[in-house]
C-alpha positions, 0 to 999 in steps of 0.5 A, spaced: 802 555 719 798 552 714 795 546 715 796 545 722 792 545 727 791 548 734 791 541 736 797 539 732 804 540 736 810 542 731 817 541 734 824 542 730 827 536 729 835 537 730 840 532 731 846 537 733 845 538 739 849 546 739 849 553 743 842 554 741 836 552 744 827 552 742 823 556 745 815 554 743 810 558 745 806 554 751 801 551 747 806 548 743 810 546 750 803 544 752 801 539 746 810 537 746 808 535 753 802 531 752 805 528 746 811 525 750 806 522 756 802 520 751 806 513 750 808 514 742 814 518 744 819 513 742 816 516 734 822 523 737 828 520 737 831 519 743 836 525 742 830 530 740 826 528 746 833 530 752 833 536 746 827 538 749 828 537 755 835 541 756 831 546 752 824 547 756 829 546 762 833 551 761 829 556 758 825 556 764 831 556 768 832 563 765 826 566 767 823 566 759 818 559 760 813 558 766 817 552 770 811 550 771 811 548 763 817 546 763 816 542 770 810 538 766 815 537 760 819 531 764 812 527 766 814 522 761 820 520 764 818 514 769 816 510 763 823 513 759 829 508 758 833 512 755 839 514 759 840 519 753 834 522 754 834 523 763 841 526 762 839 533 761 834 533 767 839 529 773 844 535 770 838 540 772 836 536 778 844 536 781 845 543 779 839 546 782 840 542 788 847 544 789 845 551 789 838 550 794 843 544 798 841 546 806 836 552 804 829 552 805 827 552 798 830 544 798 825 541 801 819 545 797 823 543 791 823 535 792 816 536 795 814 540 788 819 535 784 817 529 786 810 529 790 806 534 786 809 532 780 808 524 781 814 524 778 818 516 780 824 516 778 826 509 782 825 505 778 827 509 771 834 511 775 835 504 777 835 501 770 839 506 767 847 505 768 849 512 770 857 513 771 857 520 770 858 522 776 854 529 776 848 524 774 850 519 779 850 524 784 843 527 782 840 520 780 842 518 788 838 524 791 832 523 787 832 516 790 835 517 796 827 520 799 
């Protein structure tokens, strides 16, 4: 695009959260992500940040985005407030658990999840008032380690 630099991220800002999603390029997945973390992400409304999470999440969930890209994309959410914005990871974190529940791979993917990744929810979870009982439930495994 025109007067975009490499280093510059683009993202389309869409309030309607429907039945489609974004699938960026990796490079603009990448520079999303270090945006987020950079700490100036309350400039992405807050539904557009859960909107980038539910996408590059589920598109990676579908084999169509490394999961390690989308794994990165949730490195901001121990400084996030917004329960909007944890909403689509613990709907993912409880889905993928249930499935991997009393398997092998479950304890890779905690270990993955949240040792590698550094990724502390304590205290994000625990400020969030979650009734949803799905992400009760995904909030409680998270802390439960």
């Amino acid at each position: 695009m025109p007067g975009i630099r490499k280093q510059q991220h683009i993202f389309h800002e869409n309030l309607i959260i429907g039945m489609f999603m974004v699938n960026y390029d990796p490079q603009n997945w990448n520079l999303l992500s270090d945006y987020l973390q950079s700490g100036t992400s309350p400039e992405i409304p807050a539904l557009t940040r859960a909107k980038l999470l539910h996408d590059a999440w589920n598109i990676g969930y579908s084999g169509e985005l490394d999961m390690t890209t989308a794994l990165d994309l949730t490195l901001f959410l121990p400084h996030e407030k917004n329960s909007a914005v944890w909403s689509p990871f613990l709907n993912l974190v409880d889905h993928i658990h249930r499935l991997i529940s009393g398997t092998s791979v479950e304890p890779k993917f905690v270990h993955v999840l949240f040792t590698q990744r550094k990724l502390t929810v304590v205290d994000a979870v625990n400020e969030l008032n979650i009734e949803d009982s799905s992400l009760l439930r995904a909030a409680k495994f998270l802390i439960s380690d």
